[in-house]
C-alpha distance (Angstrom), angle and dihedral (degrees) to the residues before:
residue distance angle dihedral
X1 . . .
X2 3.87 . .
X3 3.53 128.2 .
X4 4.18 84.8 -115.5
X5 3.53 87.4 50.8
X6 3.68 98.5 50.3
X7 3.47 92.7 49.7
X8 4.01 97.0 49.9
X9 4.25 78.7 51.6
X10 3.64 86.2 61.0
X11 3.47 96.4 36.5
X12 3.62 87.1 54.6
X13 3.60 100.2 49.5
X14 4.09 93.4 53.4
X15 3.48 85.3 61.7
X16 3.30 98.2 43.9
X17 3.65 95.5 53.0
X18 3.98 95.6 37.7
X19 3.81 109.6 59.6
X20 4.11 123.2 -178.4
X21 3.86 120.5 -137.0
X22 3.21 111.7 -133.9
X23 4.44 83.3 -127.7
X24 3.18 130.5 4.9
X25 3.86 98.7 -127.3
X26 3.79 91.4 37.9
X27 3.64 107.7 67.4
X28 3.89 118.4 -162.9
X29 3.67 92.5 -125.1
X30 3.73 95.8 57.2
X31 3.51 116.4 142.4
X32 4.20 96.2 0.3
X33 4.42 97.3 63.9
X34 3.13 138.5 26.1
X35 3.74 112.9 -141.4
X36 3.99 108.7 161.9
X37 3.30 103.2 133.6
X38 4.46 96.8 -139.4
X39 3.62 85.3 55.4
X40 3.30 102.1 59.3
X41 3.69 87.2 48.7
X42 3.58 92.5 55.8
X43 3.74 86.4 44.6
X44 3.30 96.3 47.4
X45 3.68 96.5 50.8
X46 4.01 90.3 43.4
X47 3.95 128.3 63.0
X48 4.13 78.7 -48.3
X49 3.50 102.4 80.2
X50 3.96 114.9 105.4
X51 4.01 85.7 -113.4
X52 3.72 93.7 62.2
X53 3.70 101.7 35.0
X54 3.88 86.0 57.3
X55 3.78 97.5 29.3
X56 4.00 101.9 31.7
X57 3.65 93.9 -179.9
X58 3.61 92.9 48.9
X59 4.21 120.4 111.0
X60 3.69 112.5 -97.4
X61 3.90 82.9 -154.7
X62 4.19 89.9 76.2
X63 3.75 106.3 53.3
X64 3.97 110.4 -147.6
X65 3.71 109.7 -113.6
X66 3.71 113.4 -165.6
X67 3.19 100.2 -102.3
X68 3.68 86.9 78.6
X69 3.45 95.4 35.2
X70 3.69 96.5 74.7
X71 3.40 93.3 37.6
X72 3.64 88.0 70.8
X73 4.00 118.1 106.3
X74 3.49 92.3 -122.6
X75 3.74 101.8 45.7
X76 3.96 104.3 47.0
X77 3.50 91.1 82.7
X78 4.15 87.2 61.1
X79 3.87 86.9 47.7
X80 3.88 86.5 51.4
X81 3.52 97.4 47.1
X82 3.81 95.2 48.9
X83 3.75 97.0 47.9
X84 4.17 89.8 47.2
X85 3.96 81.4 61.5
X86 3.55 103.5 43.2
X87 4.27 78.0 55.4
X88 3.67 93.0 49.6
X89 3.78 87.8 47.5
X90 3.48 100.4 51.1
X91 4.31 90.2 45.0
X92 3.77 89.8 51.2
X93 4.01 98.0 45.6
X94 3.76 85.2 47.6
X95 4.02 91.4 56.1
X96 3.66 90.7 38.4
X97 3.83 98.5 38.3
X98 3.37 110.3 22.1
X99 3.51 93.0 156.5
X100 3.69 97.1 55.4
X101 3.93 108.1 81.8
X102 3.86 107.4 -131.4
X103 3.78 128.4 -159.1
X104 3.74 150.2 78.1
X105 3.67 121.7 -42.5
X106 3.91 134.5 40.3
X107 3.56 83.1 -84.0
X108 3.59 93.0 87.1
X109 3.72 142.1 69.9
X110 3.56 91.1 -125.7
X111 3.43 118.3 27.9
X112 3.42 111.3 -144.4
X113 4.46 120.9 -148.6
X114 3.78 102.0 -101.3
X115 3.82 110.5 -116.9
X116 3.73 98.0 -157.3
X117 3.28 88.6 72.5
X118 3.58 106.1 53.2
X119 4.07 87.9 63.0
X120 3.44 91.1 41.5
X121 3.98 135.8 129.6
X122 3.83 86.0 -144.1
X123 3.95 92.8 63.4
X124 4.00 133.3 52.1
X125 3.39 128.7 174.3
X126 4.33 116.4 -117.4
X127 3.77 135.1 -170.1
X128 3.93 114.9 -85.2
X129 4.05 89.7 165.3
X130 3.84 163.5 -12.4
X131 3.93 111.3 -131.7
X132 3.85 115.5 -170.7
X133 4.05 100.6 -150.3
X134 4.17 95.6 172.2
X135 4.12 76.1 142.2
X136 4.06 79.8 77.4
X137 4.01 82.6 62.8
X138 4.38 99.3 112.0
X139 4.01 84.2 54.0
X140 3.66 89.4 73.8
X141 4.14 109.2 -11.3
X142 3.89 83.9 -172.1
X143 3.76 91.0 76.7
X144 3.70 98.9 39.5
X145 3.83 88.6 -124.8
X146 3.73 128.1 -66.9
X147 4.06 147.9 -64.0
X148 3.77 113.1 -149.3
X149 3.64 115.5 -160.1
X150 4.03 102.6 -156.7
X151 4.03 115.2 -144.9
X152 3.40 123.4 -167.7
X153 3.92 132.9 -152.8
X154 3.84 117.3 -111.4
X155 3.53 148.2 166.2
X156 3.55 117.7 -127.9
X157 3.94 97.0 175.2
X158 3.76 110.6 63.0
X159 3.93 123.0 171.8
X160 3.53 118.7 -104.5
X161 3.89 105.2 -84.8
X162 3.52 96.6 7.8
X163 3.88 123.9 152.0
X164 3.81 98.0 -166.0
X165 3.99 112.0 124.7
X166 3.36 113.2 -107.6
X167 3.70 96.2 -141.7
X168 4.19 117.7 78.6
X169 3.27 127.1 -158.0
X170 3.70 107.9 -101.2
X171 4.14 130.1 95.1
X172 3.75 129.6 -159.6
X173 3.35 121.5 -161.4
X174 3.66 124.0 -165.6
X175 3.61 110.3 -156.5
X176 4.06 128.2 -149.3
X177 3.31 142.2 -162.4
X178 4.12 103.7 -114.1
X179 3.47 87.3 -138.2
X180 3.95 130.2 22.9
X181 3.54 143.1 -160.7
X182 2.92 126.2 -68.8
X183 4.23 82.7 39.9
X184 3.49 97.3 -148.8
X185 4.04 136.5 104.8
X186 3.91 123.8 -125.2
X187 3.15 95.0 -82.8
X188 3.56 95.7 60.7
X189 3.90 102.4 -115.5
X190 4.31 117.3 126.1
X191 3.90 124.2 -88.5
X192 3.24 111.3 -141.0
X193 4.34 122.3 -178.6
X194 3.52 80.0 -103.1
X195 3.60 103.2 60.3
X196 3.60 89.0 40.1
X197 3.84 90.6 56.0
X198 3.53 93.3 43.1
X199 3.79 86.1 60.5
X200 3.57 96.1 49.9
X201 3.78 96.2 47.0
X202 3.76 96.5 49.3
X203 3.79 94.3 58.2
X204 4.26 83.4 74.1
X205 3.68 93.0 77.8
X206 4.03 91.1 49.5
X207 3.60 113.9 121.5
X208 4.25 98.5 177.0
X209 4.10 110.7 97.4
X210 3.99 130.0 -176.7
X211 3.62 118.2 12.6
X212 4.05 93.4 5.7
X213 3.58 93.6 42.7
X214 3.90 95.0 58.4
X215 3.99 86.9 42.9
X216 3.61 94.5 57.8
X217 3.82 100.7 39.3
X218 4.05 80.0 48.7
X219 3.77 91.1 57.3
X220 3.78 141.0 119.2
X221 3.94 87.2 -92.0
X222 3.79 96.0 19.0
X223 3.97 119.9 124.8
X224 3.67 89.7 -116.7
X225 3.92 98.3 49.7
X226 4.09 81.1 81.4
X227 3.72 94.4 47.2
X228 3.78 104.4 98.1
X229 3.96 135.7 145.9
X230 3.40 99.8 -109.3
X231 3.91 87.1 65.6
X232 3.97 91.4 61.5
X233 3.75 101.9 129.2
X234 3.98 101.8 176.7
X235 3.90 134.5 -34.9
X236 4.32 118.9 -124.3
X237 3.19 120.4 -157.3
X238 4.15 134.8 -154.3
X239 3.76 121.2 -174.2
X240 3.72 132.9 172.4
X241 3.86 97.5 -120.5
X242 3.84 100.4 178.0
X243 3.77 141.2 6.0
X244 4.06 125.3 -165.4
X245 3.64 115.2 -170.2
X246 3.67 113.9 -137.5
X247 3.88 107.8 -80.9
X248 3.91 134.0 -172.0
X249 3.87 80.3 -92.4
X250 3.65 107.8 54.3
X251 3.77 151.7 -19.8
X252 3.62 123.2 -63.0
X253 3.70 106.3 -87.3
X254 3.87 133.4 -165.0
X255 3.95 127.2 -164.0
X256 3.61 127.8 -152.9
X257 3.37 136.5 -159.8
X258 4.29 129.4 -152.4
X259 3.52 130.1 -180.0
X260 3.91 136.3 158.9
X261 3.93 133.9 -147.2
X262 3.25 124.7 -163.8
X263 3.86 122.8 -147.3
X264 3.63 112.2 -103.9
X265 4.21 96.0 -155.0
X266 3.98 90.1 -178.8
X267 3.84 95.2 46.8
X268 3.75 88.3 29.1
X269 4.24 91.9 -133.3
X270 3.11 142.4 107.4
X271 3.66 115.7 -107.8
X272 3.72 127.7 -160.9
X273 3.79 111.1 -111.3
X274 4.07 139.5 -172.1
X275 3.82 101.7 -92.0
X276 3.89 115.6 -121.3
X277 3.69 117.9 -81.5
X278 4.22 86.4 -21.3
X279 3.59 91.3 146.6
X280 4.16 109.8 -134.9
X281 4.68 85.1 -139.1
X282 3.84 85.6 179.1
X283 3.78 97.6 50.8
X284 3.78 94.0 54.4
X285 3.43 91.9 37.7
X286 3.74 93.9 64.9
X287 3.57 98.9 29.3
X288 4.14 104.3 67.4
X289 3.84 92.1 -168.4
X290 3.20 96.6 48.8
X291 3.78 96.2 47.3
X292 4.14 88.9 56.3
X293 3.97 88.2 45.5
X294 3.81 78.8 66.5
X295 3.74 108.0 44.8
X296 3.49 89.6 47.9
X297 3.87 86.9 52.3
X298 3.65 101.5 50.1
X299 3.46 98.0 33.7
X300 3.64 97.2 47.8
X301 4.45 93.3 108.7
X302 4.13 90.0 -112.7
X303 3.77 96.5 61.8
X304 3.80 90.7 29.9
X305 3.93 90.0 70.3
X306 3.89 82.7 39.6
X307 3.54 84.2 69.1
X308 3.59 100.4 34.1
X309 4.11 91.1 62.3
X310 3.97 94.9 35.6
X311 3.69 95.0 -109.8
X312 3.84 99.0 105.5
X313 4.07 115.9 126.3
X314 3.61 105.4 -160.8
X315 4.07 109.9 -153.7
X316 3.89 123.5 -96.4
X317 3.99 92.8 -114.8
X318 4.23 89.3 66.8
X319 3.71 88.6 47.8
X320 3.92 141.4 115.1
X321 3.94 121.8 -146.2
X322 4.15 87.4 -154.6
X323 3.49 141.6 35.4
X324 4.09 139.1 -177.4
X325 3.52 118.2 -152.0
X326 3.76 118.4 -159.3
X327 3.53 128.2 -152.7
X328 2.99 160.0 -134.7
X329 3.99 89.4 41.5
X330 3.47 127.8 177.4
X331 3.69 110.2 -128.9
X332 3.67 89.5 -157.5
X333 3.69 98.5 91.3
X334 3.68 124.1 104.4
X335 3.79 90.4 -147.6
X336 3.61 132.0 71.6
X337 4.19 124.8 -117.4
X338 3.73 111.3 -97.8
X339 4.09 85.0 -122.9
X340 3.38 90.0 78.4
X341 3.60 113.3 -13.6
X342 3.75 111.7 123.6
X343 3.96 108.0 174.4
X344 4.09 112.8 46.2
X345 3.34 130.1 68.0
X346 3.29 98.8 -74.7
X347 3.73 102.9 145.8
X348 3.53 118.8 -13.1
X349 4.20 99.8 -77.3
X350 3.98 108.2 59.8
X351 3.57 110.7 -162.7
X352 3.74 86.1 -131.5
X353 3.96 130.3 18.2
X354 3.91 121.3 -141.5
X355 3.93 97.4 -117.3
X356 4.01 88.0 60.3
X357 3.78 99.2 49.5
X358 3.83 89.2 43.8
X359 3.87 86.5 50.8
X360 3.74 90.4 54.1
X361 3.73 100.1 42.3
X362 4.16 74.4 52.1
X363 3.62 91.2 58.9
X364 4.00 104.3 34.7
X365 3.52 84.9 59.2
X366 3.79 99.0 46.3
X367 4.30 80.1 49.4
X368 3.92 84.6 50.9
X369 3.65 104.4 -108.7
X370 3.89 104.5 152.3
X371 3.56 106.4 -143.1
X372 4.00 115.9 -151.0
X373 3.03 105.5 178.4
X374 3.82 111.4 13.7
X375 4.06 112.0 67.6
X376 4.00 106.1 139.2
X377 3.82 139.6 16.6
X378 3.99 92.7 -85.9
X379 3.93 89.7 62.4
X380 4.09 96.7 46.5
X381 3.95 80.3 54.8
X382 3.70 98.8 48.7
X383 3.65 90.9 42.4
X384 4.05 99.1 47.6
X385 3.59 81.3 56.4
X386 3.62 114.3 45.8
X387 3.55 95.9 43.9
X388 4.05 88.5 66.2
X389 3.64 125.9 78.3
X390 3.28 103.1 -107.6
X391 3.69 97.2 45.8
X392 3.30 100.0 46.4
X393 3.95 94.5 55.4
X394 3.99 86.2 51.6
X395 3.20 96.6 51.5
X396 4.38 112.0 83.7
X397 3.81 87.3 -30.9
X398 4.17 117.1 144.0
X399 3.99 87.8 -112.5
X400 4.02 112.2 -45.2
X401 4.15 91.0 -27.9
X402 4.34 126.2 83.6
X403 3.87 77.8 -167.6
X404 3.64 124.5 28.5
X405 4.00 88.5 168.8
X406 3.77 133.7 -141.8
X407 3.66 120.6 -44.3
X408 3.83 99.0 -138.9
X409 3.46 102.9 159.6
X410 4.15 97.5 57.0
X411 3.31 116.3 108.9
X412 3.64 95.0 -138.8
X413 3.92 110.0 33.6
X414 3.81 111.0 -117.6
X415 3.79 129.9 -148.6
X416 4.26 84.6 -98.0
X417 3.50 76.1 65.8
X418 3.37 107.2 48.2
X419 4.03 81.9 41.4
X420 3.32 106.9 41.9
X421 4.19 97.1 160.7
X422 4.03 129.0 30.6
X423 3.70 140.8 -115.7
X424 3.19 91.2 -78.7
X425 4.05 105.3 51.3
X426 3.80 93.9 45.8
X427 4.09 93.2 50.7
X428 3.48 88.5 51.2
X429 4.08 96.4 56.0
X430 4.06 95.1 83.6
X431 3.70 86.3 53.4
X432 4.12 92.2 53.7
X433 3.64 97.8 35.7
X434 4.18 82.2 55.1
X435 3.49 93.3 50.3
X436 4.09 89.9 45.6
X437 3.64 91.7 47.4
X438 3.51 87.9 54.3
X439 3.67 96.0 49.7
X440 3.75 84.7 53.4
X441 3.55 100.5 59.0
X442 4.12 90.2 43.3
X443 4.36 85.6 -109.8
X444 3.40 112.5 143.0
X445 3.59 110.2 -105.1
X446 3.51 134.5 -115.8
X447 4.04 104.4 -125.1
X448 3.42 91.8 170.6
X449 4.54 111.0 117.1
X450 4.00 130.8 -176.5
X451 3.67 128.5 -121.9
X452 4.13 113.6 -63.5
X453 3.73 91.7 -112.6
X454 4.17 90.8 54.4
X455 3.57 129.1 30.0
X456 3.88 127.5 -135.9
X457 3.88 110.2 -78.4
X458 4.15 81.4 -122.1
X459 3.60 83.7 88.8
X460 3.91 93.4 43.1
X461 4.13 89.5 109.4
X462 3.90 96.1 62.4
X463 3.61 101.9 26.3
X464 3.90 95.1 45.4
X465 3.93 115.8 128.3
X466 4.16 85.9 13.7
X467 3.85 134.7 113.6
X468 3.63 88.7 -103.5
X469 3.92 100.2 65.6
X470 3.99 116.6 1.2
X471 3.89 115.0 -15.7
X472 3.22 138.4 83.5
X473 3.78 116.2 -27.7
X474 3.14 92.8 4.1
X475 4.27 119.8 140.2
X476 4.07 111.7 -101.6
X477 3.69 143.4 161.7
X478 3.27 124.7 -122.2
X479 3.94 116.3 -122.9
X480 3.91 116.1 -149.6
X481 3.99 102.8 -151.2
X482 4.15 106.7 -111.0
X483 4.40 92.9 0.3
X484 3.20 112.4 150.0
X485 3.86 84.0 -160.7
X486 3.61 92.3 72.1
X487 3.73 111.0 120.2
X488 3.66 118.5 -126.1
X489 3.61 100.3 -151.3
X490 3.76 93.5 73.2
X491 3.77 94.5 35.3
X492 4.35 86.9 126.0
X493 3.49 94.3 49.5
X494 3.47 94.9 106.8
X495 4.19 138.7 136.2
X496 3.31 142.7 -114.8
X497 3.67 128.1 -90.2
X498 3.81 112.2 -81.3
X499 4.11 85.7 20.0
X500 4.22 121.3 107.5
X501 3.84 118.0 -155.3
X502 3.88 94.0 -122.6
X503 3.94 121.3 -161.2
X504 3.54 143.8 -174.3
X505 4.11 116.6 -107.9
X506 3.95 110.5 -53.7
X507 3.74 85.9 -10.1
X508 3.62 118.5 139.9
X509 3.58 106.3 -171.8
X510 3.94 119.2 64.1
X511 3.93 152.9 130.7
X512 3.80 135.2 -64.1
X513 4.05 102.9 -108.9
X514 3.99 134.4 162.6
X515 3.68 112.3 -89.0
X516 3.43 116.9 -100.6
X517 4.12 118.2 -115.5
């Protein structure tokens, strides 16, 4: 890597880490998470806590450490699945990188997470935050979208002295419905999506935190007073499998690991399941009928505006039950990683070719599918891959996470938790608290989302002149005067008065920067 390019990395990664509200006593995430770090204390130590929520009639008095987690019926099967894909990980770095020692310790080249303590009496995992995500509603319209309550992994027995962080790097989220069945409250009346956005939306003119907070989002018409166990659709997982230092070799390099399991209500487990629209590249790539089952698929002009707005649900059968996410990556390159990439030149058997997704952005427009988003080659790329897993979560994430959480049990707050989500999650609130106002007033909402990099010009208003849209730091293309090699699918990704899109080299994508004198 060049010294230009190693500094952009950096560049990139201050950014990344260091997001700008829009103003100060408006937070981004009003009215779609709660983030205050006393309330999810309170939470956490209330019907909250990952104990209760999977074991309602369990003590909140006895946190559940993970020891007894995993020795839980219904969660040895995650435990299972995990610790098959740390083994798969370790066999395929040792074919690929056999030079590169692998395991746990500093010892090693690549230091791998240490399983013991992920089942471990010495570890638990607590509530860093509530995200509303009723945006998620035309994946099942039944359950009015979902709540994700986000746990992250800590230790909660240090040794005597010891400097280690007590947070690790690993998230689970357990998923619910927004809305269950029967749909009604305690008092017996209907919830409708509207009521339950309604709830959600007034909690961004609440002023209480800590202990009063929790109470009132806990209340008769709180957000939370629909949040209940039985809702639990499936749990996802992210965990940082692998670190590599920077070396004489190569750049420092960190590997991470998603997975999702869905509840099983009948069996009462949860099962490991293929991970929406997470792409399985190698499976098509080696199985030629297969691979032309999915071109025809996502190219048919239906499921290519699917993809276009962000809404596209790719079938099960295409489908990977694991990712790893790499980073850092440098979103400069005009080709997709062979992870999950699918449609340049990776290899020498693309999934698809540029003349046949430039023939069927031909013909969905000639069948009068507007495309927003999608208008060349380069946006079908950047779109097959951020709306996997895996892409996604490299793309303006704070490391492998969108939301690392709150850090409520350090005993000096640290920027994670004055940050507790990236880039990425906070330029996406105007576009959910749309979509939930929407809801609210029975208006049919607009599902519709931008690329990860950009958000939707619907929030242009309040994230004008930020690192979310056009100001500093934020993602751009760079616009050669009179090129016809400028790509038209980032033809908006402009910046700000008195701001240059600055690249790296030949580079084409970059970030909004001052000018230079």
């Amino acid at each position: 890597m060049s010294r230009a390019s190693r500094l952009f990395v950096v560049l990139c990664l201050i950014v990344m880490a260091t997001p700008v509200r829009a103003a100060p006593d408006r937070p981004l995430e009003r009215g779609t998470a709660i983030t205050d770090p006393a309330a999810l204390r309170e939470l956490d130590r209330g019907r909250f806590g990952l104990g209760r929520i999977l074991q309602p009639a369990r003590s909140a008095d006895t946190p559940l450490d993970n020891a007894q987690l995993f020795a839980m019926p219904a969660m040895a099967s995650v435990k299972a699945a995990i610790d098959a894909e740390l083994d798969r990980y370790i066999e395929r770095h040792n074919a690929e990188l056999p030079d590169e020692s692998i395991g746990v310790g500093e010892a090693f080249a690549f230091r791998l997470f240490d399983r013991a303590l992920l089942a471990s009496a010495d570890t638990r995992f607590v509530l860093a935050g509530i995200v509303s995500r009723m945006d998620r509603a035309y994946v099942a319209p039944a359950g009015c979208g979902e709540i994700r309550l986000i746990y992250r992994l800590v230790r909660i027995r240090l040794p005597a002295g010891s400097e280690t962080p007590a947070r690790l790097p690993m998230t689970l989220n357990v998923v619910l419905r927004a809305r269950g069945v029967p749909a009604v409250d305690r008092d017996g009346k209907p919830i409708t999506c509207a009521v339950v956005a309604q709830r959600w939306l007034a909690t961004s003119d609440l002023t209480q935190t800590g202990r009063e907070l929790a109470a009132r989002l806990q209340s008769r018409d709180g957000p939370l007073d629909l949040a209940m166990a039985e809702n639990i659709d499936r749990i996802e997982t992210n965990l940082q499998i692998a670190h590599a230092p920077k070396s004489p070799t190569r750049e420092f390099r960190t590997d991470y690991l998603l997975k999702v399991f869905h509840y099983d209500a009948q069996a009462r487990v949860f099962a490991e399941a293929p991970m929406e629209n997470q792409i399985d590249r190698e499976r098509l790539l080696s199985d030629a009928a297969l691979a032309s089952d999915f071109k025809a698929w996502l190219l048919d002009p239906a499921h290519l505006a699917e993809l276009d707005q962000g809404t596209v649900l790719i079938p099960e059968k295409f489908l990977a039950k694991a990712a790893i996410a790499p980073t850092p990556v440098g979103f400069l390159s005009s080709k997709l990683l062979p992870e999950f990439g699918l449609s340049a030149g990776e290899g020498s058997n693309p999934v698809f070719g540029e003349s046949e997704v430039v023939a069927a952005l031909r013909k969905a427009a000639a069948n009068g599918a507007p495309l927003q988003n999608i208008r060349s080659f380069g946006g079908f790329q950047r779109r097959l891959n951020d709306i996997t897993c895996a892409g996604c979560h490299q793309t303006r994430g704070i490391g492998g996470f969108h939301f690392p959480g709150v850090d409520w049990m350090a005993a000096k707050q640290s920027n994670a938790a004055v940050v507790p989500a990236s880039p990425h999650f906070l330029g996406d609130q105007p576009r959910r608290r749309d979509i939930m106002a929407a809801l609210r007033d029975d208006r049919q909402p607009d599902y519709s989302k931008g690329f990860v990099s950009r958000p939707q010009l619907r929030g242009a208003t309040e994230l004008a002149g930020t690192e979310y849209s056009d100001g500093w730091g934020a993602h751009c293309y760079r616009f050669m005067r009179h090129s016809a090699s400028n790509d038209a699918s980032f033809r908006s990704w402009t910046c700000a008065k008195g701001l240059t899109c600055q690249t790296a080299g030949a580079a084409r994508m970059g970030m909004c920067f001052v000018k230079a004198r």
